[in-house]
C-alpha positions in Angstrom: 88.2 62.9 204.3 90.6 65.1 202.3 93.1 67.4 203.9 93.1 69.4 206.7 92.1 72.4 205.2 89.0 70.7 204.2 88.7 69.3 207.5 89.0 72.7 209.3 85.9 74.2 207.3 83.9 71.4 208.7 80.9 73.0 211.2 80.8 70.8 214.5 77.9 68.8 213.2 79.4 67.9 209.6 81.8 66.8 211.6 80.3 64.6 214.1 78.1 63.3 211.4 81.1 62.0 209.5 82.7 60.3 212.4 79.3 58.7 213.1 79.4 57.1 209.7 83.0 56.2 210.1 82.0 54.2 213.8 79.1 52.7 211.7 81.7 51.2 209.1 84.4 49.9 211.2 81.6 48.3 213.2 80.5 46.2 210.5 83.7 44.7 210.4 83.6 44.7 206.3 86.6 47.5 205.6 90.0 45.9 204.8 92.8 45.9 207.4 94.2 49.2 205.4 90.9 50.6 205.1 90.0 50.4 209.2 93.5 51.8 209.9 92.7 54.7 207.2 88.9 55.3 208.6 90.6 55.4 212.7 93.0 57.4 211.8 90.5 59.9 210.0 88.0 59.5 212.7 90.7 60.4 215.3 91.0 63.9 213.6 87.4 64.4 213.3 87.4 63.5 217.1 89.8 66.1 218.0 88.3 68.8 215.9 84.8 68.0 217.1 86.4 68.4 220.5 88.2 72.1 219.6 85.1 73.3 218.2 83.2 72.8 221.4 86.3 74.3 223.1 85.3 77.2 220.8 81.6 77.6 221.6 83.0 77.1 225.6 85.1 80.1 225.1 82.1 82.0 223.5 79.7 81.2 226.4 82.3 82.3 228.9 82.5 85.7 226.9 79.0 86.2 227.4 78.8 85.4 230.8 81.5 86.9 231.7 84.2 86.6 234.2 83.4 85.2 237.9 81.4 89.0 237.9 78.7 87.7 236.3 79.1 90.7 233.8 79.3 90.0 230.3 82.6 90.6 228.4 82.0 92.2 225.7 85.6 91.8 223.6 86.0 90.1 220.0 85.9 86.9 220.1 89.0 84.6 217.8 88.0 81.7 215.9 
């Protein structure tokens, strides 16, 4: 994984497909000391954007719903 920038462009499942192939290699124990460190540390940023991009879609479903009115909100939504 690049730079953030790069990162940021990432849809929710590119994402979560990388960190799954970042799990698979740290579980077969084969990466060097630097190399595990490297993989966590991206995986830990795919984590947390995996996790704001479902923050995202949360907020979007609560737009359509809408408020506790059950009426849906119908305002621009910010990604």
């Amino acid at each position: 994984m690049s730079g953030s920038g790069e990162r940021d462009s990432l849809s929710f499942e590119a994402a979560l497909s990388q960190l799954e192939a970042i799990v698979r290699k740290l579980e077969t124990g084969e990466a060097s000391l630097e190399e595990s460190i490297r993989l966590y540390e991206d995986g830990v940023k795919l984590q947390r954007h995996c996790e704001e991009k479902l923050g995202q879609a949360e907020a979007r479903i609560e737009q359509i719903r809408g408020a506790e009115t059950g009426t849906p909100v119908l305002a621009p939504f910010q990604n």
